[in-house]
VEXDREN-2710 file (C-alpha; in Angstrom, 1 decimal):
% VEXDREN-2710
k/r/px/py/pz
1/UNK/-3.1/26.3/-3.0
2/UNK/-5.4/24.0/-3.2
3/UNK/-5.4/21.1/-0.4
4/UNK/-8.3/17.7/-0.3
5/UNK/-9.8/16.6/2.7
6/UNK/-12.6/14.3/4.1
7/UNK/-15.7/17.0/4.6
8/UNK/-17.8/14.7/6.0
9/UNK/-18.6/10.8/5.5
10/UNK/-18.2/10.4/1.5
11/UNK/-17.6/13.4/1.0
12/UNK/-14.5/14.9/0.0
13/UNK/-13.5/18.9/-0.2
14/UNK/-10.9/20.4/-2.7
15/UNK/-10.2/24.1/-0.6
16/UNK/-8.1/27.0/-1.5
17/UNK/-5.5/26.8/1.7
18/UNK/-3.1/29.0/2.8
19/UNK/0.4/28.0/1.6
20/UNK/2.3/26.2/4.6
21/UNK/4.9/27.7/6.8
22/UNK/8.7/26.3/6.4
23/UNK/11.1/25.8/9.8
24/UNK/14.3/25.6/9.3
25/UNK/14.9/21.7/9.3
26/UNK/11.9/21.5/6.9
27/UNK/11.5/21.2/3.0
28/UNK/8.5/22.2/1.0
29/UNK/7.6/20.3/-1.6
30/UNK/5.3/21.0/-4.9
31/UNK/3.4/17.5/-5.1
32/UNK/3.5/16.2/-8.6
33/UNK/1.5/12.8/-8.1
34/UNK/-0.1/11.0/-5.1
35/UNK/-1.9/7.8/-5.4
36/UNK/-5.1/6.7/-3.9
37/UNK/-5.2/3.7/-1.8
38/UNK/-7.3/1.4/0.2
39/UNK/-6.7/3.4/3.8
40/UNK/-7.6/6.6/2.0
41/UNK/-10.7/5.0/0.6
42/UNK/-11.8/3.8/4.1
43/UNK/-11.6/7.1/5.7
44/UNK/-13.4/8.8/3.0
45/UNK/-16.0/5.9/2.5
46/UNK/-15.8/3.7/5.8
47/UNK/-14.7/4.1/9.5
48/UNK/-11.5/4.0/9.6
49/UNK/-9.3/2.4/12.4
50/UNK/-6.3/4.4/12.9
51/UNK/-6.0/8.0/14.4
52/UNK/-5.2/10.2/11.1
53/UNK/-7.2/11.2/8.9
54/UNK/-5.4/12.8/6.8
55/UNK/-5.4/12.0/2.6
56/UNK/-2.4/11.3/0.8
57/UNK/0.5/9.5/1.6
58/UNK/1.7/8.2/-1.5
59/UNK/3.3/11.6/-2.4
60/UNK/6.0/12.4/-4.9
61/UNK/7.4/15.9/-5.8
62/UNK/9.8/18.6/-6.6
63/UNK/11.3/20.6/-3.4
64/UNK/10.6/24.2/-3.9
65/UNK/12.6/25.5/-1.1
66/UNK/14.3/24.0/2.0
67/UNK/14.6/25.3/5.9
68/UNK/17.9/27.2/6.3
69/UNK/19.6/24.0/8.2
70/UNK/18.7/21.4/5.5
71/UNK/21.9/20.7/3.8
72/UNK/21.4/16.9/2.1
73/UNK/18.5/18.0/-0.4
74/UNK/18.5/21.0/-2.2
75/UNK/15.8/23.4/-4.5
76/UNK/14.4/21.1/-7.5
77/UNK/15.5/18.0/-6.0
78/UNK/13.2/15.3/-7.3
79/UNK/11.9/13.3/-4.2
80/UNK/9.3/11.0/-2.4
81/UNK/8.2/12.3/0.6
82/UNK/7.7/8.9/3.1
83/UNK/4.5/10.6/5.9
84/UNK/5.6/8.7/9.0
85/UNK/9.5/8.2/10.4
86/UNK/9.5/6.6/13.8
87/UNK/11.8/7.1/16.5
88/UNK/14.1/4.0/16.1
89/UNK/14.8/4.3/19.9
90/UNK/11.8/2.7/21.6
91/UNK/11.1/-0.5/23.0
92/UNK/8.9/-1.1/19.9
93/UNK/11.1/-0.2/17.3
94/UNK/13.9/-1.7/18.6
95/UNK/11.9/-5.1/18.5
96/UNK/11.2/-4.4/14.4
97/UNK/7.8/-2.6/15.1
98/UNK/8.6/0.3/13.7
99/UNK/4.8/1.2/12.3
100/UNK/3.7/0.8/15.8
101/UNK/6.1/3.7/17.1
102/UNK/4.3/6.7/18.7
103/UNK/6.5/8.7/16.6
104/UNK/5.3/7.5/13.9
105/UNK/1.8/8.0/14.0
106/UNK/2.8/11.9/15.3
107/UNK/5.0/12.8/12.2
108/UNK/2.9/13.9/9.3
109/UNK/3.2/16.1/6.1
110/UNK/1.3/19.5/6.2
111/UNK/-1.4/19.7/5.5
112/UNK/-1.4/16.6/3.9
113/UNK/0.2/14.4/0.8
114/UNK/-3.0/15.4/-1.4
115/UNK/-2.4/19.1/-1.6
116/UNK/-0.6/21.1/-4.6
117/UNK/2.5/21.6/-1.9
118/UNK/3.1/20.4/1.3
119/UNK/5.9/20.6/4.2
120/UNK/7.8/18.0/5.1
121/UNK/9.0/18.1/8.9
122/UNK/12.3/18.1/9.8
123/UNK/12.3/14.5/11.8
124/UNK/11.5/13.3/8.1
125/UNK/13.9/15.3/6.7
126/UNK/16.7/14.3/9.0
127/UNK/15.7/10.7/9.4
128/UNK/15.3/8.7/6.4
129/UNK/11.7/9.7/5.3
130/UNK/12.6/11.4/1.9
131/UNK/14.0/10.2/-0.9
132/UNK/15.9/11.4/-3.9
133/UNK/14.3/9.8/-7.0
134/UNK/16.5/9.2/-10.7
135/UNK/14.9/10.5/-13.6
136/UNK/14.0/7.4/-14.8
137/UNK/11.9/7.2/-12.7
138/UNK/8.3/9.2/-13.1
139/UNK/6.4/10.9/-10.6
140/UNK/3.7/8.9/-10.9
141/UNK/5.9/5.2/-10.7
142/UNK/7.5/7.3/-7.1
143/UNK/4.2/7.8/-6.2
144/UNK/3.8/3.8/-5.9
145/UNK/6.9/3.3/-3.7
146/UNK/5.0/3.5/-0.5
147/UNK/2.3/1.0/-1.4
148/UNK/4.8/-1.0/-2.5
149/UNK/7.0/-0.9/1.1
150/UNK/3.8/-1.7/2.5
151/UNK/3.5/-4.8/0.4
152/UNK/7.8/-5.0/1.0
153/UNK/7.4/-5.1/5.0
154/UNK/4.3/-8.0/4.6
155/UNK/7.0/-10.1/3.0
156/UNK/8.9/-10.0/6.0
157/UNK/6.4/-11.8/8.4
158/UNK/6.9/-15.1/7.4
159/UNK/8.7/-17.5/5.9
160/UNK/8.6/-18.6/2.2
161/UNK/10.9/-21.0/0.1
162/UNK/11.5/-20.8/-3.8
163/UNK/8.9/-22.5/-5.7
164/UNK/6.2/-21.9/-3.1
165/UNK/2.3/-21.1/-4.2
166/UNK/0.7/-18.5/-3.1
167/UNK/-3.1/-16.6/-3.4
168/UNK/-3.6/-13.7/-3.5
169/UNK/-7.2/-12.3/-2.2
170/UNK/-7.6/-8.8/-3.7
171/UNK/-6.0/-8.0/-7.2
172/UNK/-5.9/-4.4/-6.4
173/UNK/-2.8/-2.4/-7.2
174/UNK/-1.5/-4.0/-4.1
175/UNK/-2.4/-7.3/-4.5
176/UNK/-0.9/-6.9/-7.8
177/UNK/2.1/-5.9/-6.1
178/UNK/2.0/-8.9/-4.3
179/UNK/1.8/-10.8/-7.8
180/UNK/4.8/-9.6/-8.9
181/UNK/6.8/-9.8/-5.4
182/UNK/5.3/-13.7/-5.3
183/UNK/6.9/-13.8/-9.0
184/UNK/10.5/-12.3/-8.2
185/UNK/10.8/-14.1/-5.4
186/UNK/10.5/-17.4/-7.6
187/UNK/7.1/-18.7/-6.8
188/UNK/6.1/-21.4/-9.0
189/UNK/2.4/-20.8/-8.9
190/UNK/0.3/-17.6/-8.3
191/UNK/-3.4/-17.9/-7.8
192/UNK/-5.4/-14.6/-7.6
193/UNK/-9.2/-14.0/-6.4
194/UNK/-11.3/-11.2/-6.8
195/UNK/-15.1/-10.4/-7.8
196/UNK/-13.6/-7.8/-10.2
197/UNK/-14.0/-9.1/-13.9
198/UNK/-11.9/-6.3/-15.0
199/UNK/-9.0/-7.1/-12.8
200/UNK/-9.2/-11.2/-13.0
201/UNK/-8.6/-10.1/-16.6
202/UNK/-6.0/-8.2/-15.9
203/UNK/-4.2/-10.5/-13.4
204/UNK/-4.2/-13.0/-16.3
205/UNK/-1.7/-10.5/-18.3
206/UNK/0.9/-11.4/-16.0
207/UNK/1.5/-15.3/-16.4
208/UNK/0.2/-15.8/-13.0
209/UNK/-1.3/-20.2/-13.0
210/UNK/-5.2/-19.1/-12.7
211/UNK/-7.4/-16.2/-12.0
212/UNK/-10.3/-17.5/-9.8
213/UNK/-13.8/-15.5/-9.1
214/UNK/-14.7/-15.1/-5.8
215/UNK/-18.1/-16.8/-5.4
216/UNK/-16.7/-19.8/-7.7
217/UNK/-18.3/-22.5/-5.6
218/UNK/-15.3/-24.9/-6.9
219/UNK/-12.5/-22.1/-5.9
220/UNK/-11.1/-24.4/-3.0
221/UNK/-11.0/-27.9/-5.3
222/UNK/-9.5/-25.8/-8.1
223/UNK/-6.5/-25.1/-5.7
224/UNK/-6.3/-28.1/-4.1
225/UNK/-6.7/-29.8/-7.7
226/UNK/-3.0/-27.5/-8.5
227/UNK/-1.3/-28.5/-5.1
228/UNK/-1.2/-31.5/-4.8
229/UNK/-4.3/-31.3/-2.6
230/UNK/-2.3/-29.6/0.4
231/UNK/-3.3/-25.8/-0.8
232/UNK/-1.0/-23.0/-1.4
233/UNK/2.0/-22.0/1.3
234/UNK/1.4/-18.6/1.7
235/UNK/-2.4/-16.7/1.5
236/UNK/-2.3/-12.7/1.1
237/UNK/-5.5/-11.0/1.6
238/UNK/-5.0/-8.0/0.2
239/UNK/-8.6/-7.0/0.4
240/UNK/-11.4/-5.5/4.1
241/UNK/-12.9/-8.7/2.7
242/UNK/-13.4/-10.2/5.9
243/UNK/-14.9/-13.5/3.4
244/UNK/-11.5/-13.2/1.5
245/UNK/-9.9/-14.1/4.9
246/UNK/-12.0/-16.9/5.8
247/UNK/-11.3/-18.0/2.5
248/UNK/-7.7/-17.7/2.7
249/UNK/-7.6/-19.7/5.9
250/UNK/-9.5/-22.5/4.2
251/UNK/-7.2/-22.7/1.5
252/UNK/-3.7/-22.3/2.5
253/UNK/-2.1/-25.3/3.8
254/UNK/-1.2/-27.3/7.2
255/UNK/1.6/-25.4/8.3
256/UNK/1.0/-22.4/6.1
257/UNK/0.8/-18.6/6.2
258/UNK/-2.1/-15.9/6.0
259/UNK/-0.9/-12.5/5.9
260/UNK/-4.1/-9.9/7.0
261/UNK/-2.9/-7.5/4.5
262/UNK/-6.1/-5.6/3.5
263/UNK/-7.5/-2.6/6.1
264/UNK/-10.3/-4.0/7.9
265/UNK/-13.2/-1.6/8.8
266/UNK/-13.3/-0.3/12.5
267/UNK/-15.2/-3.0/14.3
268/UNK/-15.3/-5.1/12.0
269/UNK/-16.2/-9.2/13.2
270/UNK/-15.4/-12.3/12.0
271/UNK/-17.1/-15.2/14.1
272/UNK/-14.7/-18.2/12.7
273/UNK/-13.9/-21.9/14.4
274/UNK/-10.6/-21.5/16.0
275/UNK/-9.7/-25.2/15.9
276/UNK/-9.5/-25.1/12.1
277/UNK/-6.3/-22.2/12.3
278/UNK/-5.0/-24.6/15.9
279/UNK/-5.0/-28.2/14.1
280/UNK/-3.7/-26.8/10.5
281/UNK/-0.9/-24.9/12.6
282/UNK/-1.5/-21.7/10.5
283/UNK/0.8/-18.8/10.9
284/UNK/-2.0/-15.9/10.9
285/UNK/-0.1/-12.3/10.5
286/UNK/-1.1/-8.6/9.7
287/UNK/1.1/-6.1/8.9
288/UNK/0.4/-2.2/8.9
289/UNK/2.1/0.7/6.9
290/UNK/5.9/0.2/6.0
291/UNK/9.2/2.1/7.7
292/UNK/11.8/3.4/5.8
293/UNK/13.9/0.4/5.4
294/UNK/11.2/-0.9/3.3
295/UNK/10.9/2.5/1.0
296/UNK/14.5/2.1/0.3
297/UNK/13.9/-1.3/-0.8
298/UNK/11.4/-0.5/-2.6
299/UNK/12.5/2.2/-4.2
300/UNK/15.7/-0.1/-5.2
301/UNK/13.1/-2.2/-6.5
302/UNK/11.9/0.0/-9.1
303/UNK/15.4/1.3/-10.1
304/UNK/16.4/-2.6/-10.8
305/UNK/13.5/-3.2/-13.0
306/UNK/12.8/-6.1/-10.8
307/UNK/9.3/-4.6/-10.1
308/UNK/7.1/-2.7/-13.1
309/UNK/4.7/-0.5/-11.3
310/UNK/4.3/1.8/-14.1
311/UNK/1.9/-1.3/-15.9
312/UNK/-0.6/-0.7/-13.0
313/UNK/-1.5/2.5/-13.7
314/UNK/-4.6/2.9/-15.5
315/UNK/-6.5/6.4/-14.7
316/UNK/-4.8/10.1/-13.6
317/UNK/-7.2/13.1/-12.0
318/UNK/-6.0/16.4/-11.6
319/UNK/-6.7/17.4/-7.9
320/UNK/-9.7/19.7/-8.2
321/UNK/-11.1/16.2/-9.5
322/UNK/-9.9/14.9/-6.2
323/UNK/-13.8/13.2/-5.6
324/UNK/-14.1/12.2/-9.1
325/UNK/-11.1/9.9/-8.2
326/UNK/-12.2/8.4/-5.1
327/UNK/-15.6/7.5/-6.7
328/UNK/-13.9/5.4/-9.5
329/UNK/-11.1/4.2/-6.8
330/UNK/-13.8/2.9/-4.3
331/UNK/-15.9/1.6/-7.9
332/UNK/-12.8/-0.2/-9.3
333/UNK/-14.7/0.1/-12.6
334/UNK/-12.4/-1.2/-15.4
335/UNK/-9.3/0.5/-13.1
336/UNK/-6.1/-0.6/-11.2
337/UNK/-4.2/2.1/-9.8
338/UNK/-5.4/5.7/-9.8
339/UNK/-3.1/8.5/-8.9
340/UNK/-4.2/11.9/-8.1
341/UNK/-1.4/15.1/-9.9
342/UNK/-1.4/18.5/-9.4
END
Protein backbone atom coordinates (compact mmCIF):
# COMPACT_ATOMS: atom_id res chain seq x y z
CA UNK A 1 0.00 0.00 0.00
CA UNK A 2 1.09 3.04 -0.51
CA UNK A 3 1.82 5.38 2.66
CA UNK A 4 3.23 9.54 2.47
CA UNK A 5 5.74 10.82 4.64
CA UNK A 6 8.12 13.91 5.23
CA UNK A 7 11.58 12.57 3.45
CA UNK A 8 13.33 15.25 4.36
CA UNK A 9 12.64 19.26 4.73
CA UNK A 10 10.20 19.87 1.65
CA UNK A 11 10.25 16.98 0.60
CA UNK A 12 7.62 14.58 0.70
CA UNK A 13 7.85 10.45 -0.15
CA UNK A 14 4.86 8.36 -1.56
CA UNK A 15 6.39 4.49 -0.56
CA UNK A 16 5.03 1.16 -1.14
CA UNK A 17 4.59 -0.02 2.78
CA UNK A 18 3.74 -3.10 4.11
CA UNK A 19 0.12 -3.42 4.99
CA UNK A 20 -0.43 -2.79 8.90
CA UNK A 21 -0.87 -5.44 11.48
CA UNK A 22 -4.54 -5.58 13.25
CA UNK A 23 -4.91 -6.44 17.33
CA UNK A 24 -7.75 -7.44 18.37
CA UNK A 25 -9.35 -4.12 19.81
CA UNK A 26 -8.23 -2.43 16.51
CA UNK A 27 -10.05 -1.56 13.10
CA UNK A 28 -8.37 -1.11 9.76
CA UNK A 29 -9.54 1.25 7.69
CA UNK A 30 -9.19 1.82 3.69
CA UNK A 31 -8.71 5.80 3.70
CA UNK A 32 -11.06 7.35 1.19
CA UNK A 33 -10.13 11.15 1.69
CA UNK A 34 -7.77 13.07 3.99
CA UNK A 35 -7.30 16.75 3.91
CA UNK A 36 -4.20 18.82 4.06
CA UNK A 37 -3.94 21.43 6.62
CA UNK A 38 -1.74 24.07 8.07
CA UNK A 39 0.13 21.61 10.77
CA UNK A 40 0.85 19.29 7.93
CA UNK A 41 2.16 22.08 5.86
CA UNK A 42 4.52 23.22 8.66
CA UNK A 43 6.07 19.94 9.12
CA UNK A 44 6.65 19.31 5.52
CA UNK A 45 7.60 23.08 4.77
CA UNK A 46 8.64 24.61 8.27
CA UNK A 47 9.81 23.45 11.75
CA UNK A 48 7.23 22.26 13.33
CA UNK A 49 6.48 22.55 17.22
CA UNK A 50 4.89 19.58 18.36
CA UNK A 51 6.37 16.00 18.75
CA UNK A 52 4.60 14.02 15.63
CA UNK A 53 5.37 14.10 12.56
CA UNK A 54 3.30 12.17 11.18
CA UNK A 55 0.89 13.42 7.88
CA UNK A 56 -2.69 13.11 7.88
CA UNK A 57 -5.13 13.55 10.41
CA UNK A 58 -8.07 14.55 8.67
CA UNK A 59 -8.88 10.94 7.63
CA UNK A 60 -12.14 9.47 6.52
CA UNK A 61 -12.74 5.81 5.41
CA UNK A 62 -14.43 2.49 5.01
CA UNK A 63 -13.37 -0.29 7.83
CA UNK A 64 -12.11 -3.18 5.99
CA UNK A 65 -11.89 -5.48 8.93
CA UNK A 66 -12.03 -5.14 12.68
CA UNK A 67 -9.91 -6.85 15.78
CA UNK A 68 -11.83 -9.90 17.07
CA UNK A 69 -13.09 -7.91 20.33
CA UNK A 70 -14.44 -4.82 18.43
CA UNK A 71 -18.15 -5.25 18.58
CA UNK A 72 -19.66 -1.33 18.00
CA UNK A 73 -18.31 -0.94 14.32
CA UNK A 74 -18.42 -3.59 11.95
CA UNK A 75 -16.80 -4.40 8.02
CA UNK A 76 -17.87 -1.47 5.58
CA UNK A 77 -18.84 0.82 8.21
CA UNK A 78 -18.45 4.31 6.88
CA UNK A 79 -16.30 6.24 9.52
CA UNK A 80 -13.89 9.22 10.49
CA UNK A 81 -11.06 8.15 12.20
CA UNK A 82 -10.32 11.09 15.04
CA UNK A 83 -5.78 10.51 15.53
CA UNK A 84 -5.54 11.44 19.11
CA UNK A 85 -8.18 10.28 22.26
CA UNK A 86 -6.74 11.37 25.61
CA UNK A 87 -7.12 9.72 28.74
CA UNK A 88 -9.99 11.76 30.34
CA UNK A 89 -8.52 10.76 33.81
CA UNK A 90 -5.59 13.20 34.32
CA UNK A 91 -5.18 16.19 36.15
CA UNK A 92 -5.20 17.99 32.70
CA UNK A 93 -8.10 16.57 31.19
CA UNK A 94 -10.12 16.73 34.01
CA UNK A 95 -9.51 20.60 34.05
CA UNK A 96 -10.84 20.66 30.09
CA UNK A 97 -7.25 20.32 28.57
CA UNK A 98 -7.80 17.46 26.89
CA UNK A 99 -5.23 18.29 23.78
CA UNK A 100 -2.70 18.72 26.37
CA UNK A 101 -3.09 14.94 27.68
CA UNK A 102 -0.02 12.69 27.38
CA UNK A 103 -2.25 10.27 26.00
CA UNK A 104 -3.07 12.14 23.47
CA UNK A 105 -0.05 13.00 21.84
CA UNK A 106 0.88 8.89 22.23
CA UNK A 107 -2.29 7.59 20.36
CA UNK A 108 -1.84 7.72 16.71
CA UNK A 109 -3.14 5.93 13.51
CA UNK A 110 -0.58 3.53 11.74
CA UNK A 111 1.27 4.54 9.81
CA UNK A 112 -0.40 7.54 9.42
CA UNK A 113 -3.96 9.26 8.19
CA UNK A 114 -2.26 9.81 4.53
CA UNK A 115 -1.81 6.21 3.54
CA UNK A 116 -4.22 3.98 1.29
CA UNK A 117 -5.20 2.05 4.79
CA UNK A 118 -4.37 2.56 8.13
CA UNK A 119 -5.03 1.01 11.82
CA UNK A 120 -6.79 2.53 14.12
CA UNK A 121 -5.77 1.52 17.89
CA UNK A 122 -7.93 0.20 20.13
CA UNK A 123 -7.97 3.28 22.85
CA UNK A 124 -9.54 5.07 19.72
CA UNK A 125 -11.65 2.53 19.02
CA UNK A 126 -12.95 2.08 22.54
CA UNK A 127 -12.93 5.66 23.47
CA UNK A 128 -14.72 8.02 21.33
CA UNK A 129 -12.18 8.56 18.51
CA UNK A 130 -14.17 7.08 15.56
CA UNK A 131 -17.07 7.98 14.17
CA UNK A 132 -19.87 6.41 12.13
CA UNK A 133 -20.69 8.85 9.24
CA UNK A 134 -24.51 8.97 7.25
CA UNK A 135 -24.39 8.71 3.77
CA UNK A 136 -25.21 12.04 3.19
CA UNK A 137 -22.49 12.83 4.09
CA UNK A 138 -19.17 12.43 1.54
CA UNK A 139 -15.92 11.28 2.33
CA UNK A 140 -14.39 14.20 1.41
CA UNK A 141 -17.08 16.73 3.66
CA UNK A 142 -15.90 13.85 6.83
CA UNK A 143 -12.69 14.52 5.96
CA UNK A 144 -13.33 18.30 7.18
CA UNK A 145 -14.76 17.26 10.62
CA UNK A 146 -11.45 17.48 12.41
CA UNK A 147 -10.51 20.94 11.14
CA UNK A 148 -13.57 21.90 11.91
CA UNK A 149 -13.50 20.58 15.87
CA UNK A 150 -10.39 22.42 15.86
CA UNK A 151 -12.11 25.62 14.94
CA UNK A 152 -15.30 24.06 17.37
CA UNK A 153 -12.92 23.88 20.57
CA UNK A 154 -11.48 27.73 19.71
CA UNK A 155 -15.04 28.81 20.17
CA UNK A 156 -14.97 27.61 23.60
CA UNK A 157 -12.20 29.97 24.96
CA UNK A 158 -14.03 32.96 25.32
CA UNK A 159 -16.87 34.59 25.53
CA UNK A 160 -19.08 36.02 22.76
CA UNK A 161 -22.73 37.61 22.64
CA UNK A 162 -25.14 37.67 19.55
CA UNK A 163 -24.55 40.39 17.34
CA UNK A 164 -20.82 40.62 18.12
CA UNK A 165 -18.03 41.49 15.23
CA UNK A 166 -15.49 39.61 14.66
CA UNK A 167 -12.04 39.42 12.10
CA UNK A 168 -10.88 36.88 10.97
CA UNK A 169 -6.91 36.82 10.06
CA UNK A 170 -6.45 34.02 7.57
CA UNK A 171 -9.35 33.03 5.17
CA UNK A 172 -7.98 29.63 4.77
CA UNK A 173 -10.38 26.67 4.90
CA UNK A 174 -10.17 27.24 8.62
CA UNK A 175 -10.62 30.72 8.84
CA UNK A 176 -13.41 30.12 6.57
CA UNK A 177 -14.72 27.83 9.09
CA UNK A 178 -14.51 30.47 11.43
CA UNK A 179 -16.69 32.62 8.99
CA UNK A 180 -19.36 30.51 8.98
CA UNK A 181 -19.18 29.58 12.87
CA UNK A 182 -18.99 33.73 13.44
CA UNK A 183 -22.30 33.55 11.07
CA UNK A 184 -24.32 30.73 12.97
CA UNK A 185 -23.55 31.97 16.01
CA UNK A 186 -25.45 35.34 14.93
CA UNK A 187 -22.65 37.72 14.48
CA UNK A 188 -23.69 40.87 12.94
CA UNK A 189 -20.48 41.76 11.19
CA UNK A 190 -17.59 39.48 9.81
CA UNK A 191 -14.48 41.15 8.70
CA UNK A 192 -11.85 38.84 6.98
CA UNK A 193 -7.96 39.66 6.08
CA UNK A 194 -5.72 37.90 4.02
CA UNK A 195 -2.94 38.83 1.20
CA UNK A 196 -4.69 36.07 -0.92
CA UNK A 197 -6.65 37.85 -3.76
CA UNK A 198 -8.16 34.58 -4.65
CA UNK A 199 -9.58 34.01 -1.20
CA UNK A 200 -10.66 37.77 -0.26
CA UNK A 201 -12.71 37.02 -3.40
CA UNK A 202 -13.95 34.17 -2.20
CA UNK A 203 -14.74 35.34 1.41
CA UNK A 204 -16.90 37.88 -0.25
CA UNK A 205 -19.24 34.87 -1.63
CA UNK A 206 -20.45 34.41 1.76
CA UNK A 207 -22.17 37.85 2.88
CA UNK A 208 -19.55 38.43 5.27
CA UNK A 209 -19.50 42.98 5.93
CA UNK A 210 -15.87 43.45 4.09
CA UNK A 211 -12.92 41.63 2.80
CA UNK A 212 -9.80 43.66 3.72
CA UNK A 213 -6.14 43.14 2.21
CA UNK A 214 -3.51 42.70 4.46
CA UNK A 215 -1.05 45.55 3.75
CA UNK A 216 -4.21 48.01 3.36
CA UNK A 217 -2.50 50.87 5.19
CA UNK A 218 -6.34 52.03 6.13
CA UNK A 219 -7.24 48.26 7.44
CA UNK A 220 -7.55 49.50 11.16
CA UNK A 221 -9.80 52.95 10.24
CA UNK A 222 -11.90 50.76 7.99
CA UNK A 223 -12.80 48.72 11.11
CA UNK A 224 -12.97 51.17 13.46
CA UNK A 225 -14.98 53.33 10.76
CA UNK A 226 -17.77 49.94 11.04
CA UNK A 227 -17.65 49.73 14.97
CA UNK A 228 -18.40 52.48 16.17
CA UNK A 229 -14.68 53.23 16.59
CA UNK A 230 -14.24 50.55 19.52
CA UNK A 231 -13.00 47.55 16.93
CA UNK A 232 -14.40 44.25 16.66
CA UNK A 233 -15.22 41.83 20.00
CA UNK A 234 -13.54 38.89 19.07
CA UNK A 235 -10.06 38.59 16.62
CA UNK A 236 -9.25 35.00 15.13
CA UNK A 237 -5.89 34.58 13.66
CA UNK A 238 -6.31 31.82 11.82
CA UNK A 239 -2.95 32.22 10.10
CA UNK A 240 1.66 31.52 11.54
CA UNK A 241 1.28 35.23 10.62
CA UNK A 242 2.92 36.46 13.51
CA UNK A 243 1.92 40.32 11.68
CA UNK A 244 -1.76 38.96 11.55
CA UNK A 245 -1.52 38.78 15.42
CA UNK A 246 -0.11 42.01 16.01
CA UNK A 247 -2.69 43.13 13.88
CA UNK A 248 -5.40 41.44 15.58
CA UNK A 249 -4.38 42.90 18.83
CA UNK A 250 -4.50 46.42 17.45
CA UNK A 251 -7.87 45.99 16.26
CA UNK A 252 -10.00 44.17 18.51
CA UNK A 253 -11.45 46.18 21.17
CA UNK A 254 -10.92 47.24 25.02
CA UNK A 255 -12.15 44.28 26.66
CA UNK A 256 -11.93 42.04 23.71
CA UNK A 257 -10.71 38.60 22.63
CA UNK A 258 -7.73 37.36 20.28
CA UNK A 259 -7.82 33.70 19.78
CA UNK A 260 -3.97 32.45 18.54
CA UNK A 261 -5.53 30.08 16.22
CA UNK A 262 -2.96 29.71 13.37
CA UNK A 263 0.38 27.24 14.12
CA UNK A 264 3.18 29.36 14.76
CA UNK A 265 6.65 28.20 13.53
CA UNK A 266 9.06 26.58 16.22
CA UNK A 267 10.77 29.62 17.71
CA UNK A 268 9.05 31.85 16.29
CA UNK A 269 9.22 35.76 18.09
CA UNK A 270 7.15 38.48 18.41
CA UNK A 271 8.80 41.57 20.27
CA UNK A 272 5.36 43.48 21.01
CA UNK A 273 4.52 46.46 23.86
CA UNK A 274 2.80 44.55 26.55
CA UNK A 275 1.02 47.67 27.97
CA UNK A 276 -1.04 47.94 24.86
CA UNK A 277 -2.73 43.97 25.61
CA UNK A 278 -2.60 45.29 29.90
CA UNK A 279 -4.54 48.83 29.44
CA UNK A 280 -7.06 47.44 26.54
CA UNK A 281 -7.67 44.37 29.09
CA UNK A 282 -7.40 41.85 26.07
CA UNK A 283 -8.25 38.30 26.61
CA UNK A 284 -5.25 36.70 24.48
CA UNK A 285 -5.92 32.72 23.96
CA UNK A 286 -4.61 29.84 21.75
CA UNK A 287 -6.13 26.78 21.37
CA UNK A 288 -4.40 23.42 19.94
CA UNK A 289 -6.08 20.39 18.13
CA UNK A 290 -9.71 19.48 19.21
CA UNK A 291 -10.97 16.26 21.65
CA UNK A 292 -13.74 14.28 20.78
CA UNK A 293 -16.42 16.25 22.26
CA UNK A 294 -15.73 18.76 19.67
CA UNK A 295 -15.71 15.98 16.62
CA UNK A 296 -19.10 15.07 17.73
CA UNK A 297 -20.13 18.54 17.54
CA UNK A 298 -18.84 18.94 14.62
CA UNK A 299 -19.91 16.23 13.00
CA UNK A 300 -23.58 17.26 14.28
CA UNK A 301 -22.73 20.32 12.61
CA UNK A 302 -22.52 19.00 9.29
CA UNK A 303 -25.48 16.59 9.57
CA UNK A 304 -27.75 19.84 10.62
CA UNK A 305 -26.74 21.77 7.64
CA UNK A 306 -25.78 24.46 10.00
CA UNK A 307 -22.24 24.36 8.58
CA UNK A 308 -21.52 23.71 4.50
CA UNK A 309 -17.99 22.47 4.26
CA UNK A 310 -18.52 20.84 1.03
CA UNK A 311 -18.40 24.80 -0.58
CA UNK A 312 -14.66 24.87 0.54
CA UNK A 313 -13.49 22.36 -1.41
CA UNK A 314 -11.79 23.44 -4.38
CA UNK A 315 -8.86 20.85 -5.59
CA UNK A 316 -8.67 16.67 -5.02
CA UNK A 317 -5.06 14.72 -5.64
CA UNK A 318 -4.86 11.14 -5.65
CA UNK A 319 -2.13 10.08 -3.12
CA UNK A 320 0.78 9.20 -5.47
CA UNK A 321 0.31 13.08 -6.14
CA UNK A 322 0.68 13.42 -2.41
CA UNK A 323 3.67 16.43 -3.20
CA UNK A 324 1.79 17.87 -6.04
CA UNK A 325 -0.81 18.72 -3.22
CA UNK A 326 1.28 20.17 -0.66
CA UNK A 327 2.99 22.46 -3.25
CA UNK A 328 -0.42 24.08 -4.24
CA UNK A 329 -1.64 23.79 -0.42
CA UNK A 330 1.52 25.72 0.91
CA UNK A 331 0.99 28.17 -2.70
CA UNK A 332 -2.76 28.72 -2.00
CA UNK A 333 -2.90 29.58 -5.75
CA UNK A 334 -6.55 30.14 -6.72
CA UNK A 335 -7.33 27.13 -3.82
CA UNK A 336 -9.29 26.74 -0.40
CA UNK A 337 -9.29 23.35 0.82
CA UNK A 338 -7.41 20.51 -0.79
CA UNK A 339 -8.00 17.02 0.16
CA UNK A 340 -5.75 14.19 -0.63
CA UNK A 341 -8.04 10.39 -1.79
CA UNK A 342 -6.85 7.28 -2.40
Amino acid sequence: MKTASVKEPSIISVDETDNPRLGSGDILVQMQACGICGSDLEKVFGNYGQPSMRLGHEPSGIIMAVGSDVTEFKNGDRVFTHHHVPCYDCHLCRHGNETMCKKYSETNLSPCGLSEEYVVPEWNVSNGGVLKIPDTISYQEAAMIEPLACCVRSWTKYSYSEGDSAAIFGVGPTGMMHVMLAQAKKFSKIFCFDINEFRLDFAKKFDITESIHSADKKRKQKILDQTDGRGVDVAIVATSSLKALEDAIDMVRKGGAVMMFGVPSKGAMLEMDMSKIYSKEITLVTSYAASDNDTREALDLLKSSKIDVKQLITHTYSISDTQKAFDHARSGENAMKIIITK
